[in-house]
C-alpha positions in Angstrom: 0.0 0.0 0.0 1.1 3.6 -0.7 2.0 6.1 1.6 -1.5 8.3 -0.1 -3.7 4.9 0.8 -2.3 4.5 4.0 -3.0 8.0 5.1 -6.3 8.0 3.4 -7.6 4.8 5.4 -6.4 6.3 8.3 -8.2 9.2 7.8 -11.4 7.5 7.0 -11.0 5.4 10.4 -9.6 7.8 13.3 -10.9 11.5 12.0 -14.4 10.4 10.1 -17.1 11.1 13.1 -16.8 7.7 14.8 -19.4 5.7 16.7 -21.1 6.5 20.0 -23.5 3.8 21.3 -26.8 4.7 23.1 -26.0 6.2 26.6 -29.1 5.1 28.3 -28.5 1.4 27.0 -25.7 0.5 29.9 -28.3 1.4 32.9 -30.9 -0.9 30.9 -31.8 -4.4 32.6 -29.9 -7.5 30.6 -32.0 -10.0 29.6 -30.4 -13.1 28.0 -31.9 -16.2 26.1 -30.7 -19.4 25.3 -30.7 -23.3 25.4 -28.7 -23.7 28.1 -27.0 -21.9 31.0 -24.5 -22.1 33.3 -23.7 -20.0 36.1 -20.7 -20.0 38.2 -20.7 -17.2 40.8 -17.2 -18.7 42.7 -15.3 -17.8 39.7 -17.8 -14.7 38.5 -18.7 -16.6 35.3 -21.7 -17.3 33.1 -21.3 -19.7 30.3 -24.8 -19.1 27.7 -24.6 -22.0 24.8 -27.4 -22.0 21.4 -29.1 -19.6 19.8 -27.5 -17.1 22.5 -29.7 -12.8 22.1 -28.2 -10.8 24.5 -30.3 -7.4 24.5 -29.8 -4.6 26.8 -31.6 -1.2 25.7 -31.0 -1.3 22.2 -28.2 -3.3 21.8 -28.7 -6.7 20.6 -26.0 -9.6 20.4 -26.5 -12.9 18.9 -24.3 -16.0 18.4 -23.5 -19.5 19.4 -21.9 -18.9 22.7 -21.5 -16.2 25.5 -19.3 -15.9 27.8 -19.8 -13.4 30.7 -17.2 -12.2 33.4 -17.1 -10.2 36.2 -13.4 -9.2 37.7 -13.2 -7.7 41.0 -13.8 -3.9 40.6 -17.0 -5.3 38.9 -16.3 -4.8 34.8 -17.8 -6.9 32.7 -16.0 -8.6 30.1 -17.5 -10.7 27.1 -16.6 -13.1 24.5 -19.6 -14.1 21.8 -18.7 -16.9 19.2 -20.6 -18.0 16.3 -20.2 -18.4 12.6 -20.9 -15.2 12.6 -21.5 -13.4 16.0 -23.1 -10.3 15.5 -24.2 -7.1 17.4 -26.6 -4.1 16.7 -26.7 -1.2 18.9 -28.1 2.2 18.1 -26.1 5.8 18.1 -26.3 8.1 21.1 -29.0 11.0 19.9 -29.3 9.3 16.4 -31.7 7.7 14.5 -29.0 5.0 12.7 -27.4 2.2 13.8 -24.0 0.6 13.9 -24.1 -3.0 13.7 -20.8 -5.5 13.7 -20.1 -9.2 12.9 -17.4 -11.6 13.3 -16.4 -14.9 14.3 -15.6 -13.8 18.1 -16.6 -10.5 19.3 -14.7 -9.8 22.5 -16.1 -6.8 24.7 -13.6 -5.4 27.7 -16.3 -3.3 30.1 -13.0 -1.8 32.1 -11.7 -0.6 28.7 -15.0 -0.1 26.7 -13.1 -1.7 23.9 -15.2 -4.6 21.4 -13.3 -6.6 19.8 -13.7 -8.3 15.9 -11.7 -11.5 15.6 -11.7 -13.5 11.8 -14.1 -12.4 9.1 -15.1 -9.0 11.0 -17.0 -6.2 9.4 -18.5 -3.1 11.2 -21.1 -1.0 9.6 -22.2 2.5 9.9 -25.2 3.6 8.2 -24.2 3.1 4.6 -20.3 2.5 5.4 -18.4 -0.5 5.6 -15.2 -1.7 6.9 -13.8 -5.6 6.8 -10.9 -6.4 8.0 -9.6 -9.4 9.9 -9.2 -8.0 12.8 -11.1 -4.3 14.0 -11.0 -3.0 17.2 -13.3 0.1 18.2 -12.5 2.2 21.7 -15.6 4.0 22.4 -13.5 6.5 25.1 -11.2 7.8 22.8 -13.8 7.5 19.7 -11.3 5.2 17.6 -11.8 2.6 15.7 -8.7 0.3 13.4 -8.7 -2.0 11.0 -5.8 -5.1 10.3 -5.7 -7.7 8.0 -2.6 -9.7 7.5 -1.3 -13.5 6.0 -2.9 -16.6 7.1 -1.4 -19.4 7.4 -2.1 -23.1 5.9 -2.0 -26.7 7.1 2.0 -26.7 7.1 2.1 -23.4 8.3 3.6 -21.7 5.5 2.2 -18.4 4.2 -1.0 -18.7 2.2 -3.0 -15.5 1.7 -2.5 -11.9 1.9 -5.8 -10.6 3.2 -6.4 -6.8 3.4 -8.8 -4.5 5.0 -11.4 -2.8 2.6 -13.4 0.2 3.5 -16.7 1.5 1.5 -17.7 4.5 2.4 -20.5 6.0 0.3 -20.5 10.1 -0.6 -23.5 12.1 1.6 -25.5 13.4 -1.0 -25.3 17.6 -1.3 -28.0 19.6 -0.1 
């Protein structure tokens, strides 16, 4: 990649207007369905296993499996799998959404970071960015995507992936 490309997709990722999820949505109740459940309140886990929707306020989460933990200063800190995982949440004061999917979502509550592992893709409004790897820090309003080489059965080098961003023009009023 150029050194014009590489400045222009990190323009379009840390100075576009990034994402700011619903306020109200982290003093909403939890409410969390699936085929089975297991709750471990020794170690300050929660195991949720099929057809896993988390939905808090307006964020919704599906996948295969959920993992919930609490550490001691009382964070939360997620891991959703599936094939994909995906989440939905509306913007603070907007009426748009951003929604995000992946293989593994990972979401640090200490941090307020999420996560994309393998095939991820995070969408707002009518832009898109994929990469294999995206991570979005809702304090510091940044958001980066990584791609990279993955590997094959012998563990030699077998594909380049990139990230890809589409970002459609606003219309002039």
């Amino acid at each position: 990649m150029n050194y014009k490309n590489k400045f222009l997709t990190l323009y379009l990722l840390f100075l576009t207007p990034m994402i700011l999820a619903e306020q109200a949505d982290r003093d909403m109740p939890i409410e969390i369905e699936s085929d089975s459940m297991l709750v471990d309140d020794n170690r300050s886990i929660s195991v949720y296993k099929g057809d896993v929707i988390l939905t808090q306020g307006t964020m919704i989460i599906k996948g295969d499996e959920l993992t919930v933990k609490e550490d001691k200063q009382g964070f939360q800190h997620s891991t959703s799998k599936g094939n994909p995982t995906s989440f939905k949440q509306k913007r603070d004061g907007m009426d748009s959404y951003i929604e995000g999917k992946a293989s593994r979502i990972e979401y640090d509550g200490h941090m307020d970071k999420v996560h994309l592992y393998d095939k991820a893709s995070v969408k707002r409004g009518n832009d898109t960015v994929y990469g294999d790897y995206i991570i979005y820090d809702a304090n510091a309003e940044i958001a980066q995507a990584m791609s990279g080489t993955t590997k094959d059965n012998a563990g030699k080098n077998s594909k380049k992936t990139r990230t890809r961003a589409i970002i459609i023009p606003k219309k002039a009023k």
